[in-house]
TIRO-2110 file (N, C-alpha, C; in Angstrom, 1 decimal):
// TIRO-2110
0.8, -1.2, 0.0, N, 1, A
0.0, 0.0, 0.0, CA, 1, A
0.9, 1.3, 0.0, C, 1, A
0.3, 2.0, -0.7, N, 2, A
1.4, 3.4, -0.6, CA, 2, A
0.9, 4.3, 0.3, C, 2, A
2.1, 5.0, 0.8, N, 3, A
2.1, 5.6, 1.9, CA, 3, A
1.2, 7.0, 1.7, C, 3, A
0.9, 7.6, 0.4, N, 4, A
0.0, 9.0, 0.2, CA, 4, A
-0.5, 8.8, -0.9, C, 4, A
-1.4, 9.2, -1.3, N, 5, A
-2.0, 9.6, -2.6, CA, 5, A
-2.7, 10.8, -2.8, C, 5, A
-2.7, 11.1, -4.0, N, 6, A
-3.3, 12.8, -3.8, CA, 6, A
-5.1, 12.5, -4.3, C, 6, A
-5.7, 12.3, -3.4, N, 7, A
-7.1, 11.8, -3.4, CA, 7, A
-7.8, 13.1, -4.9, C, 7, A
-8.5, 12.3, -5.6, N, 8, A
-9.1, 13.1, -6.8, CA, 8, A
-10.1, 14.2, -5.8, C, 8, A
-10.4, 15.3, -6.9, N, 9, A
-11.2, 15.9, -6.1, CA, 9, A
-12.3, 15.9, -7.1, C, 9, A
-13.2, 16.3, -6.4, N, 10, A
-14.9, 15.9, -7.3, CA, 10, A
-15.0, 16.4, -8.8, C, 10, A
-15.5, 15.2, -9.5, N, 11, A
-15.5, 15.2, -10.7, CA, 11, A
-13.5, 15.5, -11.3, C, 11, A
-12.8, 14.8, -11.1, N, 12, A
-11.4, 15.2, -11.3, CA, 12, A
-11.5, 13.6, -12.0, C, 12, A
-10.9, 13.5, -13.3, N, 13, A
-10.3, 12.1, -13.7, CA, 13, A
-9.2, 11.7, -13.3, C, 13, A
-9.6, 10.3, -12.8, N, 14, A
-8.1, 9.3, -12.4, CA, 14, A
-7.2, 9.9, -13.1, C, 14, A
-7.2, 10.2, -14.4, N, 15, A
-5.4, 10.6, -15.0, CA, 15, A
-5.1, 11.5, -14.6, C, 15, A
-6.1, 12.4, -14.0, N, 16, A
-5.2, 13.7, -13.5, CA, 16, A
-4.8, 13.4, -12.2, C, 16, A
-5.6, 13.1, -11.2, N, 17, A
-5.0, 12.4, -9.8, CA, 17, A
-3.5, 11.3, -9.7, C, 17, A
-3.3, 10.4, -11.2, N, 18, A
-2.2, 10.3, -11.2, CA, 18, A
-1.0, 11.1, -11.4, C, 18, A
-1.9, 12.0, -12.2, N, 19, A
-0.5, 12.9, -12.4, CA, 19, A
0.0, 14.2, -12.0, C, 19, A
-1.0, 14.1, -10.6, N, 20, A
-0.5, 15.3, -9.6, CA, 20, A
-0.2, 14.3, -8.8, C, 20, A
-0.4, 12.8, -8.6, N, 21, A
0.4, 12.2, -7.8, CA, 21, A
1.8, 12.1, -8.2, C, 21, A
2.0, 11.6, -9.3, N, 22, A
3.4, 12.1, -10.2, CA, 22, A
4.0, 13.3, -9.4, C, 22, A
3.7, 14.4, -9.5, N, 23, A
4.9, 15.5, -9.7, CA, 23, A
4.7, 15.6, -7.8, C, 23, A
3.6, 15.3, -6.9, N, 24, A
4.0, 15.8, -5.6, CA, 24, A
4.9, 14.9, -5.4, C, 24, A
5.1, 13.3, -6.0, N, 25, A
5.9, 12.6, -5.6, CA, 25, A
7.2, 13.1, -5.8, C, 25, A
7.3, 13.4, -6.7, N, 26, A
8.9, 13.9, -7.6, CA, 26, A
9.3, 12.6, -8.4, C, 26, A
9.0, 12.0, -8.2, N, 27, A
9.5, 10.9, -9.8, CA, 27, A
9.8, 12.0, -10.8, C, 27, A
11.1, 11.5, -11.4, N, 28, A
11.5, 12.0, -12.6, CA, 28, A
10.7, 11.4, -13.3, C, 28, A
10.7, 10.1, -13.5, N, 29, A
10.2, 9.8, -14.9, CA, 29, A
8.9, 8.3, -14.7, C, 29, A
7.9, 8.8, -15.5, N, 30, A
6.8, 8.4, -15.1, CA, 30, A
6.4, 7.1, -15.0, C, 30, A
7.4, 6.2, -15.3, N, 31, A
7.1, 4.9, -15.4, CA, 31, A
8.0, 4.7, -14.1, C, 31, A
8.4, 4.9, -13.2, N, 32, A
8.3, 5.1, -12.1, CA, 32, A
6.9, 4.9, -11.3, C, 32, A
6.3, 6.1, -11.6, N, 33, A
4.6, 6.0, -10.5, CA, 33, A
4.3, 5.5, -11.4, C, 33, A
4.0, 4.5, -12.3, N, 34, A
3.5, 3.7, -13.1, CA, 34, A
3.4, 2.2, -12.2, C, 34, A
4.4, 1.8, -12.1, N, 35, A
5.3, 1.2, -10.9, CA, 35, A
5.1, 1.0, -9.9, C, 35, A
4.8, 2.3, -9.0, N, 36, A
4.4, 2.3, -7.8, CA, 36, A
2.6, 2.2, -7.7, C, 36, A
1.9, 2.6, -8.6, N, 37, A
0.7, 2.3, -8.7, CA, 37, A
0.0, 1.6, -9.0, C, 37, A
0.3, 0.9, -10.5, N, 38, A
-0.2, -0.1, -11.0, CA, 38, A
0.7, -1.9, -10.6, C, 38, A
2.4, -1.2, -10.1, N, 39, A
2.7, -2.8, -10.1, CA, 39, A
3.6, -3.8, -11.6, C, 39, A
3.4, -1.9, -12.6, N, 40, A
3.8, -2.4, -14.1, CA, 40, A
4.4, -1.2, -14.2, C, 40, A
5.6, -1.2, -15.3, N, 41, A
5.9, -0.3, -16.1, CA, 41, A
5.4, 0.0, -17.4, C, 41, A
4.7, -1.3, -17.4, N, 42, A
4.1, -1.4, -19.3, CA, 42, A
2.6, -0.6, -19.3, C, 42, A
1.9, -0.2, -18.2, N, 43, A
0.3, -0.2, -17.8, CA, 43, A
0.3, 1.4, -18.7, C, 43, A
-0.9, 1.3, -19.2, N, 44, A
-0.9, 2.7, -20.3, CA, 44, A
-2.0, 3.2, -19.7, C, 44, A
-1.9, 3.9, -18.5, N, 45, A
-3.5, 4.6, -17.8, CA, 45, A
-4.6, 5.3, -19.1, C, 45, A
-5.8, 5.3, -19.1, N, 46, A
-6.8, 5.8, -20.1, CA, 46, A
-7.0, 6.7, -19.6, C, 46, A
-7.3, 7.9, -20.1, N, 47, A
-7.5, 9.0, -20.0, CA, 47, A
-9.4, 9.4, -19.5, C, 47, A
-10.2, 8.9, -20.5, N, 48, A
-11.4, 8.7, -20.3, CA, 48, A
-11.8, 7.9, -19.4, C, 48, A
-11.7, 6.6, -19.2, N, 49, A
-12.0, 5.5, -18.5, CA, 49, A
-11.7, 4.9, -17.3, C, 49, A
-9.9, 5.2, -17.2, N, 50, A
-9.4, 4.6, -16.8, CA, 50, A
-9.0, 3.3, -17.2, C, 50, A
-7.7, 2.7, -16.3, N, 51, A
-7.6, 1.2, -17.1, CA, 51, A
-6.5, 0.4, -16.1, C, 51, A
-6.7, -0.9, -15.0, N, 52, A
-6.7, -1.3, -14.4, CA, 52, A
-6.6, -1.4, -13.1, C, 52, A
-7.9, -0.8, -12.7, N, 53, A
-8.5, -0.1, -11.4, CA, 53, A
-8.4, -0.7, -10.7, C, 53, A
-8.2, -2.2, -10.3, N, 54, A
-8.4, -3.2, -9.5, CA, 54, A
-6.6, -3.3, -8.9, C, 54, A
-5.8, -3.5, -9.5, N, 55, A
-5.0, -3.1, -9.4, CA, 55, A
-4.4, -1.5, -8.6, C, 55, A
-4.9, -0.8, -9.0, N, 56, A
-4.6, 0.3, -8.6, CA, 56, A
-5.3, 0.7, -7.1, C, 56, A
-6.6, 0.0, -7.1, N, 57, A
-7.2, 0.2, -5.9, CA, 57, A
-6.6, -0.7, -4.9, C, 57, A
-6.3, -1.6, -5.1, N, 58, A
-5.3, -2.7, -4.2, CA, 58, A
-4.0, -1.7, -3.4, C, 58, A
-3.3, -1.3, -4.4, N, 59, A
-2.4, -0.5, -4.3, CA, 59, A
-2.5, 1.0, -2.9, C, 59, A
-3.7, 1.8, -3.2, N, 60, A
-4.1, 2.6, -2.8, CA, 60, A
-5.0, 2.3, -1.3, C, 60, A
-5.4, 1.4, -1.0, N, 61, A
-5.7, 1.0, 0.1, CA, 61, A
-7.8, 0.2, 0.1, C, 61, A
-8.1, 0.6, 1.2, N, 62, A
-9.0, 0.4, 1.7, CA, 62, A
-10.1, 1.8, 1.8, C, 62, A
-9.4, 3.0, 1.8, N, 63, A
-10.4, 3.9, 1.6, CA, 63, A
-10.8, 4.0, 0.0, C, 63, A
-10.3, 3.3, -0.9, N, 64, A
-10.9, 3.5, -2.4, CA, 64, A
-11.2, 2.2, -2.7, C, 64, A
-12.2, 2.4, -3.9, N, 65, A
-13.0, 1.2, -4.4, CA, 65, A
-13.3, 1.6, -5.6, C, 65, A
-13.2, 0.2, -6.5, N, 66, A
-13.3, 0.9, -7.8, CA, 66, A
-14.5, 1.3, -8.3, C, 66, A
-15.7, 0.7, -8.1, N, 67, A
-17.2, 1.7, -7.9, CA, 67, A
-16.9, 2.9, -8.1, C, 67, A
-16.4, 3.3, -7.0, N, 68, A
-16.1, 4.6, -6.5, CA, 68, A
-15.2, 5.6, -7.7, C, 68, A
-14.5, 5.5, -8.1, N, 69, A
-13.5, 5.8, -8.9, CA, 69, A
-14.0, 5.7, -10.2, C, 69, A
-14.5, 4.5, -10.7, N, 70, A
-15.7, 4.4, -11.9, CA, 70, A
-16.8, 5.8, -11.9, C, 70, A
-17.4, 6.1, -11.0, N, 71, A
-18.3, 6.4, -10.9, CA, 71, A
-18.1, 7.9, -10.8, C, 71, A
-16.6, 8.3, -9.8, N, 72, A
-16.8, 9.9, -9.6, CA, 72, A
-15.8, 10.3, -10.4, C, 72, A
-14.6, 9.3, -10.9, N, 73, A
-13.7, 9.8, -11.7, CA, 73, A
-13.3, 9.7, -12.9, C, 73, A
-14.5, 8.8, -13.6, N, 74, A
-14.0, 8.4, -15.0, CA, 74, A
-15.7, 9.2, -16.0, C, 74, A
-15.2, 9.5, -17.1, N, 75, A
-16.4, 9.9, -17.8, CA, 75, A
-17.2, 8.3, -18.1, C, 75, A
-17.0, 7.5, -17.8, N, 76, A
-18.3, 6.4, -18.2, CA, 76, A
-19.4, 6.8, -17.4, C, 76, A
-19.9, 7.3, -16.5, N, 77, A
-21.2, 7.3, -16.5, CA, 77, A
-21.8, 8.3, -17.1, C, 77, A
-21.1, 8.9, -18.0, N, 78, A
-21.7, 10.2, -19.1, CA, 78, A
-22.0, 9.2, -20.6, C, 78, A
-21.0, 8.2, -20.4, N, 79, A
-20.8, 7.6, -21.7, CA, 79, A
-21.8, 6.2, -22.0, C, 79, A
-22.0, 5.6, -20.8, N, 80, A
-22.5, 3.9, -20.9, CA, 80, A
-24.1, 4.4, -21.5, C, 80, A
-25.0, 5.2, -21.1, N, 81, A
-26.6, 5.4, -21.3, CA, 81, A
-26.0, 5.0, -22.9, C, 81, A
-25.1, 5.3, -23.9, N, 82, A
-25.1, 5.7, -25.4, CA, 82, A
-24.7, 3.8, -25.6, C, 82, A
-24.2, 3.0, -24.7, N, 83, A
-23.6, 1.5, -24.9, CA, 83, A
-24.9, 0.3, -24.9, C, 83, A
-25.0, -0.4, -25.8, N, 84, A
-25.5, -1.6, -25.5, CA, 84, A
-25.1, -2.1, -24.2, C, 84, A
-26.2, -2.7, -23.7, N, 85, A
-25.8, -3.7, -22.1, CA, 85, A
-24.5, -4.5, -21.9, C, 85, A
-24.6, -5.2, -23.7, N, 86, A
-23.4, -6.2, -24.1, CA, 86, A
-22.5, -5.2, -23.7, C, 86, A
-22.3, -4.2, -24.4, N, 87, A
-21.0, -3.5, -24.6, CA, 87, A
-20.5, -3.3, -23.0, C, 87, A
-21.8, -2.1, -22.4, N, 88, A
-21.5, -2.1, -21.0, CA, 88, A
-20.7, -2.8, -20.6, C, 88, A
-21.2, -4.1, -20.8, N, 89, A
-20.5, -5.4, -19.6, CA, 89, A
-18.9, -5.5, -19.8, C, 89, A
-19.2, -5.5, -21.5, N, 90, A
-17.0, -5.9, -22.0, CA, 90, A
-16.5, -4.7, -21.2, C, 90, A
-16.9, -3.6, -21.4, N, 91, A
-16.2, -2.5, -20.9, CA, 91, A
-15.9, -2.2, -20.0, C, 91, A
-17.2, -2.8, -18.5, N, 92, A
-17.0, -3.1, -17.5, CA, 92, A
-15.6, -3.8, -16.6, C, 92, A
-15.8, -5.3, -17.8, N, 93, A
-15.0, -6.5, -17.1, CA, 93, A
-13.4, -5.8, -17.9, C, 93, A
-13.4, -5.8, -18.8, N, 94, A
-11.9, -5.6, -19.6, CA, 94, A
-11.8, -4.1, -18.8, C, 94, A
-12.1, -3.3, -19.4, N, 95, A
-11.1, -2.2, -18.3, CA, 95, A
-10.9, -2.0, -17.0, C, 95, A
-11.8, -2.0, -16.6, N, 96, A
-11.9, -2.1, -14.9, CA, 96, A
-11.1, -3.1, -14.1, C, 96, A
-11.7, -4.2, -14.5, N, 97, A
-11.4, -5.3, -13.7, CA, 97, A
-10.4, -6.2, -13.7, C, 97, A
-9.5, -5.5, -15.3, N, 98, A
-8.5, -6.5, -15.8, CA, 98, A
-8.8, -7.6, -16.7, C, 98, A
-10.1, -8.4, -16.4, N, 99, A
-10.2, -9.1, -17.4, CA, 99, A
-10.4, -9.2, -18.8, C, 99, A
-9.4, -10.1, -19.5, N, 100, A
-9.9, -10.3, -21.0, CA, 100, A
-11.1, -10.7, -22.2, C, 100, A
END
């Protein structure tokens, strides 16, 4: 679990919360808090969506949940009303949750 995070603030996207966690941390270089967050250097955060929350919320503790994060930090609930249910679901399980 990491010792701080810079908690999103309402209506803020996860990529921006990572990446004021970035620079308060001081990492030079980003694949660094890549690292420390996700557990990868390879993890390519989504901008809109986000992209493996489950992971990340592991990382981040017990005060976050990916519900939570889905819901107050990512634009999918602006976007799912426009998705098929099917779709919903893939987009659900594949980004969020990790699975393929």
């Amino acid at each position: 679990m990491l010792p701080f995070f810079t908690d999103p603030y309402p209506n803020e996207l996860i990529y921006s919360a990572i990446s004021r966690y970035h620079f308060y941390n001081g990492n030079v270089n980003f694949v660094d808090t890549l690292e420390e967050l996700f557990d990868s250097r390879t993890v390519i955060p989504n901008i809109e969506f986000g992209s493996q929350l489950s992971k990340l919320v592991q990382n981040l503790g017990p005060g976050y949940s990916i519900e939570k994060i889905i819901s107050d930090n990512t634009i999918y609930p602006f976007f799912a009303p426009f998705l098929t249910k099917e779709r919903q679901q893939k987009v659900d399980l594949s980004q969020y949750f990790g699975h393929q």
